[in-house]
KOLTORLO-805566 format. One record per residue (C-alpha): x, y, z; residue in three letters; residue number from 1. Coordinates in Angstrom, 1 decimal. Example, Ala and Ser with C-alpha at 12.3 -4.5 7.8 and 13.67 -1.06 7.14 Angstrom:
% residues 2
<<12.3; -4.5; 7.8>; 'ALA'; 1>
<<13.7; -1.1; 7.1>; 'SER'; 2>
This chain:
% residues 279
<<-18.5; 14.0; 194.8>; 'UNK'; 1>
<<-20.6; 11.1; 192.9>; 'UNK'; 2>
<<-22.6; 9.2; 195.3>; 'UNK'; 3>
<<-21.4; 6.2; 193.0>; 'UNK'; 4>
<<-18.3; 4.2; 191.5>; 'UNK'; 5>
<<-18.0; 4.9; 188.0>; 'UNK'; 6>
<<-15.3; 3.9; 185.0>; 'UNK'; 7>
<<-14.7; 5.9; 182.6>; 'UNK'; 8>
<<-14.8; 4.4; 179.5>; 'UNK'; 9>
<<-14.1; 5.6; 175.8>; 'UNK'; 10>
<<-14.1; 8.8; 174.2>; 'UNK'; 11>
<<-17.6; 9.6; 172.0>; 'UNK'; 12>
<<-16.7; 13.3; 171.1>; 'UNK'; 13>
<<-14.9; 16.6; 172.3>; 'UNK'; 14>
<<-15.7; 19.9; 171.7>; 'UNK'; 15>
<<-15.4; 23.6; 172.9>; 'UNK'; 16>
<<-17.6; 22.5; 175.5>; 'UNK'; 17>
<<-14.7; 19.8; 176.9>; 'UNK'; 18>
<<-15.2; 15.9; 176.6>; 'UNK'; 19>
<<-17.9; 13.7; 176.7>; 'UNK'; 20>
<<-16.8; 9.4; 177.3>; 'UNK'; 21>
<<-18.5; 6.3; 178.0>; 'UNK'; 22>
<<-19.5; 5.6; 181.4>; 'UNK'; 23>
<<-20.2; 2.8; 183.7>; 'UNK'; 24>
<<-21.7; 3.0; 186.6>; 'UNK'; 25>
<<-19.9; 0.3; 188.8>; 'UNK'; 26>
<<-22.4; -0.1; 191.4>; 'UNK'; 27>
<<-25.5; -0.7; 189.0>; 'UNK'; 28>
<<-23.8; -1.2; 185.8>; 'UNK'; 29>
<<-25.9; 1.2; 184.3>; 'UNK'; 30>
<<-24.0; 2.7; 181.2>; 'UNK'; 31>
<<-23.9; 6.5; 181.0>; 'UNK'; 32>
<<-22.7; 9.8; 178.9>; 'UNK'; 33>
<<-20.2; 11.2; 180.9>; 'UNK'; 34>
<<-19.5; 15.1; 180.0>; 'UNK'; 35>
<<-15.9; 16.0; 181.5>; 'UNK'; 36>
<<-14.3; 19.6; 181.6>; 'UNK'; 37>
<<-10.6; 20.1; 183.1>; 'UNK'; 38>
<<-10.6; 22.3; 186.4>; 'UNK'; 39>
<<-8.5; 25.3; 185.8>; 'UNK'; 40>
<<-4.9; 24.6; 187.1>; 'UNK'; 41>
<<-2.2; 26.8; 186.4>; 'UNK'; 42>
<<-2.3; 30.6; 187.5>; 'UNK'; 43>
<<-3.0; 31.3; 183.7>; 'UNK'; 44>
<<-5.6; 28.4; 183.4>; 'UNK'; 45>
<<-7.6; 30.5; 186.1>; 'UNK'; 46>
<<-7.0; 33.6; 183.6>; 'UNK'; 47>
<<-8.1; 31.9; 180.4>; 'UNK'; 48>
<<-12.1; 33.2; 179.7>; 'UNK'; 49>
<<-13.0; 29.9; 177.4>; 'UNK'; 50>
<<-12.2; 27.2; 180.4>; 'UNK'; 51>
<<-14.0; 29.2; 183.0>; 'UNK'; 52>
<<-17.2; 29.9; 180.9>; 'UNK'; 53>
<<-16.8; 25.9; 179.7>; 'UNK'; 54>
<<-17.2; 25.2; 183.5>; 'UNK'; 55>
<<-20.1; 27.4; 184.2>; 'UNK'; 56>
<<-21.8; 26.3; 181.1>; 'UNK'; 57>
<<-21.3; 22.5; 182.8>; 'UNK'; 58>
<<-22.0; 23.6; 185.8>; 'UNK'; 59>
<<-25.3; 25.3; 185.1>; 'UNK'; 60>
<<-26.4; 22.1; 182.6>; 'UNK'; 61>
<<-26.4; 20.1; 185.5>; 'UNK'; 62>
<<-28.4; 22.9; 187.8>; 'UNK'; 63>
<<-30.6; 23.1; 184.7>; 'UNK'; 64>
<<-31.2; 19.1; 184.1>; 'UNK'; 65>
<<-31.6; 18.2; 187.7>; 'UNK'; 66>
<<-35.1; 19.3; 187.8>; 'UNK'; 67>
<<-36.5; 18.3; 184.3>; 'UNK'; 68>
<<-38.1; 14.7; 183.8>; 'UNK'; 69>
<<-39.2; 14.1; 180.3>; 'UNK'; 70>
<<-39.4; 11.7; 177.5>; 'UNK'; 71>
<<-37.5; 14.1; 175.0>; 'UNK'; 72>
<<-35.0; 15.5; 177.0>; 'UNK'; 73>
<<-31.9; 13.4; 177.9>; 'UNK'; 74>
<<-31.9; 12.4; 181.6>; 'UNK'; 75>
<<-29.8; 13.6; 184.4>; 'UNK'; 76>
<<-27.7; 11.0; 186.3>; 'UNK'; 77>
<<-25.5; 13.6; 188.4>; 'UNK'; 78>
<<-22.6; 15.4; 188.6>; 'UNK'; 79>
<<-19.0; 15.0; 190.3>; 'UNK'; 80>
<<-16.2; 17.5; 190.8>; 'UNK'; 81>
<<-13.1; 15.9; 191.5>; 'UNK'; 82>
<<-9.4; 17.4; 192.1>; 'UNK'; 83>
<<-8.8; 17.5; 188.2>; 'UNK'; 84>
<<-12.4; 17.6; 186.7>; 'UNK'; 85>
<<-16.1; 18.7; 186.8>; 'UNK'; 86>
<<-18.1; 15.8; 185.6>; 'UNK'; 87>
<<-21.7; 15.5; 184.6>; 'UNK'; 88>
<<-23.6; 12.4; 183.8>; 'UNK'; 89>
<<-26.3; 11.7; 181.4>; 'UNK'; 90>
<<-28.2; 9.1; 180.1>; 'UNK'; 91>
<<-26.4; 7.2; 177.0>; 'UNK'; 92>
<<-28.6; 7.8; 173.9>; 'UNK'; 93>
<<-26.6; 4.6; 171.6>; 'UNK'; 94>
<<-28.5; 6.4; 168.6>; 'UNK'; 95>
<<-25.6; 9.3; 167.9>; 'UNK'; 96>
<<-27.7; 12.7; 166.6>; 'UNK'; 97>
<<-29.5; 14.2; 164.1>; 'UNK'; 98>
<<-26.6; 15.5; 162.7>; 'UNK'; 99>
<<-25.0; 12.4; 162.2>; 'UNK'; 100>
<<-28.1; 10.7; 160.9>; 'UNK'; 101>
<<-28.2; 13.0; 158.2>; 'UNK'; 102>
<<-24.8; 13.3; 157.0>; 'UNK'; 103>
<<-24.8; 9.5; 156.9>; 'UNK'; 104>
<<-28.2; 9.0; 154.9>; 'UNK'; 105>
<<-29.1; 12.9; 153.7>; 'UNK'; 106>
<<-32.5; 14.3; 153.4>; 'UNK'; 107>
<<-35.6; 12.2; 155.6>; 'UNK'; 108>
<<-38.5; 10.8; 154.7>; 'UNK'; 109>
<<-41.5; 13.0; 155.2>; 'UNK'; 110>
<<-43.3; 10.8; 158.0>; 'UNK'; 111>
<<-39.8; 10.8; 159.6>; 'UNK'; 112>
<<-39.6; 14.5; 159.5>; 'UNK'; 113>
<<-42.8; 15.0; 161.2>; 'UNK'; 114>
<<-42.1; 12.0; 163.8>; 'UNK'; 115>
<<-38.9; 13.3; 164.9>; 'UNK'; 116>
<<-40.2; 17.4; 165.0>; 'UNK'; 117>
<<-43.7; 15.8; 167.0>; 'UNK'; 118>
<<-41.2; 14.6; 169.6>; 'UNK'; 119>
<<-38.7; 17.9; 169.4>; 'UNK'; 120>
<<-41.6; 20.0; 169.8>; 'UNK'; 121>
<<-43.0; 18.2; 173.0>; 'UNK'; 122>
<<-39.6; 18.4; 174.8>; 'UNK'; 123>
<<-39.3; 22.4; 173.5>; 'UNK'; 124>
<<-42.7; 22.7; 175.3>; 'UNK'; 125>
<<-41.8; 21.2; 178.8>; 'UNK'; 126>
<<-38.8; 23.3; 178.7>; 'UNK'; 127>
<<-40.6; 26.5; 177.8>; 'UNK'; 128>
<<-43.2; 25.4; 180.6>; 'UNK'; 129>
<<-40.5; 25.8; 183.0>; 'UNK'; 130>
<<-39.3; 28.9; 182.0>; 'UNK'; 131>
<<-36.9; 27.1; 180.0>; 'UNK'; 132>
<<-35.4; 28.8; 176.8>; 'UNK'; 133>
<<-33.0; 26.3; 174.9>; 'UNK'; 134>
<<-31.1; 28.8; 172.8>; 'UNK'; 135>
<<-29.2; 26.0; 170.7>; 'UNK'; 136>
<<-31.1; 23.6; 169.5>; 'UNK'; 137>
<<-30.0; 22.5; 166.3>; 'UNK'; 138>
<<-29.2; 18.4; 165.0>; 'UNK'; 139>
<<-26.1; 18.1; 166.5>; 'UNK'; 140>
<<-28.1; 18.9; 169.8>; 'UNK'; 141>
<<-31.2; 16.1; 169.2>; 'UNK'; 142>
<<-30.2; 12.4; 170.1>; 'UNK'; 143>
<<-31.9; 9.7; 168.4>; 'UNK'; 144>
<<-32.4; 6.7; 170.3>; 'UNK'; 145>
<<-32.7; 3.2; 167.4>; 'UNK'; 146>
<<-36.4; 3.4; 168.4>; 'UNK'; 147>
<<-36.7; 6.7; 167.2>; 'UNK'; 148>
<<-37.0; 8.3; 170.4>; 'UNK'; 149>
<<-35.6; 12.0; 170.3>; 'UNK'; 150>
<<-34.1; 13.8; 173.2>; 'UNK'; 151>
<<-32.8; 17.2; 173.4>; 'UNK'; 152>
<<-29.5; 17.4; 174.8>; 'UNK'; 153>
<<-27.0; 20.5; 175.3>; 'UNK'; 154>
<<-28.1; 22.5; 177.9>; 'UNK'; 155>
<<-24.7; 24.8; 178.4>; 'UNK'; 156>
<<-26.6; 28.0; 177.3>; 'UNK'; 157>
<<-30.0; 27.4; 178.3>; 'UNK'; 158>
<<-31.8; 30.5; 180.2>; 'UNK'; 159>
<<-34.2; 29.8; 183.2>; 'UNK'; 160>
<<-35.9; 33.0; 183.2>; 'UNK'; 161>
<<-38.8; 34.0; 186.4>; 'UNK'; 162>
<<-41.3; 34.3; 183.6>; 'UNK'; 163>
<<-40.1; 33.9; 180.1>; 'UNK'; 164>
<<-43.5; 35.2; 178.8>; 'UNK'; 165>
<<-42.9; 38.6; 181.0>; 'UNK'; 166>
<<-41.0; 40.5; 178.4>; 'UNK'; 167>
<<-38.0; 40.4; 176.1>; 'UNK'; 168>
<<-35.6; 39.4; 178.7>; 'UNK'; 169>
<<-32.5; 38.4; 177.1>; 'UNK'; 170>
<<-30.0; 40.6; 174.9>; 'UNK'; 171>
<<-26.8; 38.6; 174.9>; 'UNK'; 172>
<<-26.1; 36.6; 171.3>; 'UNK'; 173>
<<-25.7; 33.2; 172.1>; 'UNK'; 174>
<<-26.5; 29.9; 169.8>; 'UNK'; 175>
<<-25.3; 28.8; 166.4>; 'UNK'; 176>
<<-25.8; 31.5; 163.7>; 'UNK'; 177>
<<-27.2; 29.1; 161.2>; 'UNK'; 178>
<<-30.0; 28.5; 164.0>; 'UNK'; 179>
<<-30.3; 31.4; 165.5>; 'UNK'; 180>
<<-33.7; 33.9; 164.9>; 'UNK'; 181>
<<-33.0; 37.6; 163.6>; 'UNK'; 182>
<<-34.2; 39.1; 167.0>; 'UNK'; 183>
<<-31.1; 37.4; 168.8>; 'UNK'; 184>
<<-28.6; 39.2; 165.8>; 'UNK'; 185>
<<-30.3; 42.8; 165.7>; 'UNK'; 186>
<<-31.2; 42.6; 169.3>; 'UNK'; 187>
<<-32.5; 45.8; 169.7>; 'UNK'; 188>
<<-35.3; 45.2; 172.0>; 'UNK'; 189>
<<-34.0; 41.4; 173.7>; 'UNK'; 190>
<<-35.5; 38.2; 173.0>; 'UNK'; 191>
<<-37.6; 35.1; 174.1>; 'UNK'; 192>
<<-38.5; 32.3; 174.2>; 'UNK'; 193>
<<-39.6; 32.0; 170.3>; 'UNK'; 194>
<<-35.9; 32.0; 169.1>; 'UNK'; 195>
<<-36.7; 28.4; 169.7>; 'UNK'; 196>
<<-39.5; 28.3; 167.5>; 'UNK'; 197>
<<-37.6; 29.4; 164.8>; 'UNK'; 198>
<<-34.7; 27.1; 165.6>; 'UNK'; 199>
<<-37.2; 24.2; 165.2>; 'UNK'; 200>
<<-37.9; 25.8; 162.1>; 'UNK'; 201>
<<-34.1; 25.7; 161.2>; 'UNK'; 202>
<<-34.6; 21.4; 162.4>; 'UNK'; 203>
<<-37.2; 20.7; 159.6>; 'UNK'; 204>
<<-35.0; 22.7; 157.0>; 'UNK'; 205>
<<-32.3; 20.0; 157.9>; 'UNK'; 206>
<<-34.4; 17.4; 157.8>; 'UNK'; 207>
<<-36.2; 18.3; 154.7>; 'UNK'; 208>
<<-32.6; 19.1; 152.8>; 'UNK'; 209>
<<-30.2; 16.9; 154.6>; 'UNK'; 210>
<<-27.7; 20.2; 154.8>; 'UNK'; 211>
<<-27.8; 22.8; 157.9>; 'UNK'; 212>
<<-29.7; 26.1; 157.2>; 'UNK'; 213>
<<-27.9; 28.3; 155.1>; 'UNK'; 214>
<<-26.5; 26.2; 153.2>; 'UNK'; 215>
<<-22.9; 26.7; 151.2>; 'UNK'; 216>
<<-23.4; 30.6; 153.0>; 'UNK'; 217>
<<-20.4; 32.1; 155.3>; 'UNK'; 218>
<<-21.2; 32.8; 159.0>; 'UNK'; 219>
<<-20.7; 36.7; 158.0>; 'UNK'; 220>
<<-22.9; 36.3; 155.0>; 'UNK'; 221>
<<-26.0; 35.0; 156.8>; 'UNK'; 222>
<<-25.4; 37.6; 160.2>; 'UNK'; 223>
<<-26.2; 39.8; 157.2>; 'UNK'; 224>
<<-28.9; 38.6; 155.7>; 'UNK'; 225>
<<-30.9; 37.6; 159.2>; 'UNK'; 226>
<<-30.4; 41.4; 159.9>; 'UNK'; 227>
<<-32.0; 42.5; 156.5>; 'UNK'; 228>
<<-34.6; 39.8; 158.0>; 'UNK'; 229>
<<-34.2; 37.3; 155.4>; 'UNK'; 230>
<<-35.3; 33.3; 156.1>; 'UNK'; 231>
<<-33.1; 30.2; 155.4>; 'UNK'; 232>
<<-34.1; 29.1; 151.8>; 'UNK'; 233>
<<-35.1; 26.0; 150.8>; 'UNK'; 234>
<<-33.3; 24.4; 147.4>; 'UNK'; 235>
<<-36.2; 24.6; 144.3>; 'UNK'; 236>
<<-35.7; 21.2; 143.6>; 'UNK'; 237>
<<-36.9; 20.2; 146.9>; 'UNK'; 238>
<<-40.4; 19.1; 146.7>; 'UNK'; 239>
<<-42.6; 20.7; 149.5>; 'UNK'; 240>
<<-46.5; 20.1; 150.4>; 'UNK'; 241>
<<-48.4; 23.3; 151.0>; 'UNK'; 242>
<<-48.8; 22.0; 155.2>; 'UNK'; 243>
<<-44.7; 22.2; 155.1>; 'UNK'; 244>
<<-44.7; 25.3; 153.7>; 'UNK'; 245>
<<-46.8; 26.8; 156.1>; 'UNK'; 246>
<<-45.0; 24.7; 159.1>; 'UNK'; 247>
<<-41.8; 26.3; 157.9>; 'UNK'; 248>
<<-43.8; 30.4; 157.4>; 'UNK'; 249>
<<-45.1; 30.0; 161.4>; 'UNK'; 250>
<<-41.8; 29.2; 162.1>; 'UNK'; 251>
<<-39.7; 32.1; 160.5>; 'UNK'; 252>
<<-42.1; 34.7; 160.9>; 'UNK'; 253>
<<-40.3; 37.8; 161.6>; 'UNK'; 254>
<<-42.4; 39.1; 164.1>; 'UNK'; 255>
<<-41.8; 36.9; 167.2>; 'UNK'; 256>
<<-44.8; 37.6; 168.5>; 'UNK'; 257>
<<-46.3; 36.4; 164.7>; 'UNK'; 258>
<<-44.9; 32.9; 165.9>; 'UNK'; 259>
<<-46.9; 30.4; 167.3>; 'UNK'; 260>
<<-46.2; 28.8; 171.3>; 'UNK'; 261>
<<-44.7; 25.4; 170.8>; 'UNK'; 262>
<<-47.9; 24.2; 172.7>; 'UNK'; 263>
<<-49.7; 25.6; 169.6>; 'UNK'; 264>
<<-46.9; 25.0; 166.6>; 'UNK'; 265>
<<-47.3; 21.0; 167.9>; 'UNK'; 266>
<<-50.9; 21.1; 166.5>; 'UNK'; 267>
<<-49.8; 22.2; 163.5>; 'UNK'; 268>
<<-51.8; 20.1; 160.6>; 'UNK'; 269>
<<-47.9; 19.4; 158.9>; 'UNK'; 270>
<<-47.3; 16.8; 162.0>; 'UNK'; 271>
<<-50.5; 15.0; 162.1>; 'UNK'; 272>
<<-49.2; 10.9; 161.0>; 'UNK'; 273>
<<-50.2; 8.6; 158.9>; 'UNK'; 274>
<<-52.8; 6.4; 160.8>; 'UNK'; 275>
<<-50.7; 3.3; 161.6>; 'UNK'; 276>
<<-47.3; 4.3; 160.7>; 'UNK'; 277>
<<-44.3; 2.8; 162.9>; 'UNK'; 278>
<<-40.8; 4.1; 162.8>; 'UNK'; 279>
């Protein structure tokens, strides 16, 4: 159970994943993201695959967010499980996500680029620190708080490894193809944690074009290409500095071990600010 009252209040967006409402806290009035999955019911509910892995996946985000307390990942409030539901709650970011931001206005500004990746990265390297690998990071997956503040959200198919820097410890394809490195599609020898390097290099293609990687290309079409070990292109009538090219080259380097740490891609001379600049 909760150890509080809470309403539930309206719906901000379903998915595979289940629900996710407005909360209230009713003893602080704190309001919340409240991330709802239906309990399995029916003798064929407790048959049906998608609903049990959609629980685990909740269940494990709020096992994996308990423990993490940072500026750039979205805060953990606690979880319920009631007769009808498992329920997890998060902080409320009023912002929306990347993803909206840029199918609303398109393509960022430059210093808004490298203010919004400077924050991503940071969070990417807490997590990796803990032996965290994200696995799905992508802008629907980054909230934007209306100071600017980023926090990465959608921890479903996260990996807590002993020691992610031990060996290539995961084989299973899991993420969004149009995010997801070559190593996780050919998987030959496993991955780590630099798939999420390269998804952060998938983030600045978004940001720089306004479109997801791979743009106007079929799932089926790019599984293809990322196993001939080809890199999402950018549009030629985007205009890109040299530093942004070779931000975007240390990210989708085909050799994992070729990519930086995010400790080390955060230094990167691309996301150094103007002197003075305010979001």
């Amino acid at each position: 159970k909760a150890t509080f009252q809470w309403i539930r209040g309206e719906l901000l967006g379903k998915g595979s994943y289940g629900r996710v409402y407005l909360g209230l806290n009713a003893t602080t009035g704190e309001v919340m993201a409240v991330k709802q999955v239906e309990l399995p019911k029916t003798a064929s509910d407790k048959l049906n695959h998608h609903q049990i892995d959609v629980m685990k996946a909740l269940k494990f985000e709020g096992d994996t967010l308990k423990d993490l307390n940072h500026p750039n990942i979205v805060t953990y409030l606690g979880f319920e499980e009631s007769q009808d539901h498992l329920s997890i709650f998060l902080e409320y970011v009023p912002g929306g996500t990347l993803g909206l931001l840029l199918q609303n206005n398109g393509r960022l500004r430059e210093e808004v680029t490298k203010f919004f990746l400077n924050q991503i990265i940071k969070g990417l390297g807490y997590l990796h620190e803990k032996h965290i690998l994200h696995r799905d990071l992508k802008s629907e997956n980054i909230l934007i708080d209306h100071g600017g503040t980023c926090k990465i959200t959608d921890f479903g198919i996260s990996k807590k490894a002993g020691d992610i820097r031990r060996g290539k410890a995961y084989t299973r394809m899991k993420g969004t193809v149009f995010w997801m490195a070559p190593e996780v599609i050919i998987n030959s020898e496993g991955y780590d944690f630099k798939v999420d390097i390269w998804s952060v290099g998938c983030l600045a293609v978004e940001m720089w074009t306004g479109h997801r990687p791979w743009f106007g290309q079929e799932m089926m079409a790019v599984m293809y290409q990322l196993a001939n070990k080809a890199v999402p292109p950018i549009p030629e009538d985007i205009p890109m500095s040299q530093l942004a090219q070779d931000f975007r080259s240390a990210c989708f380097q085909l050799d994992p071990d070729q990519r930086p740490s995010s400790r080390k891609l955060w230094r990167h001379n691309y996301l150094k600010m103007p002197p003075g600049w305010i979001f």
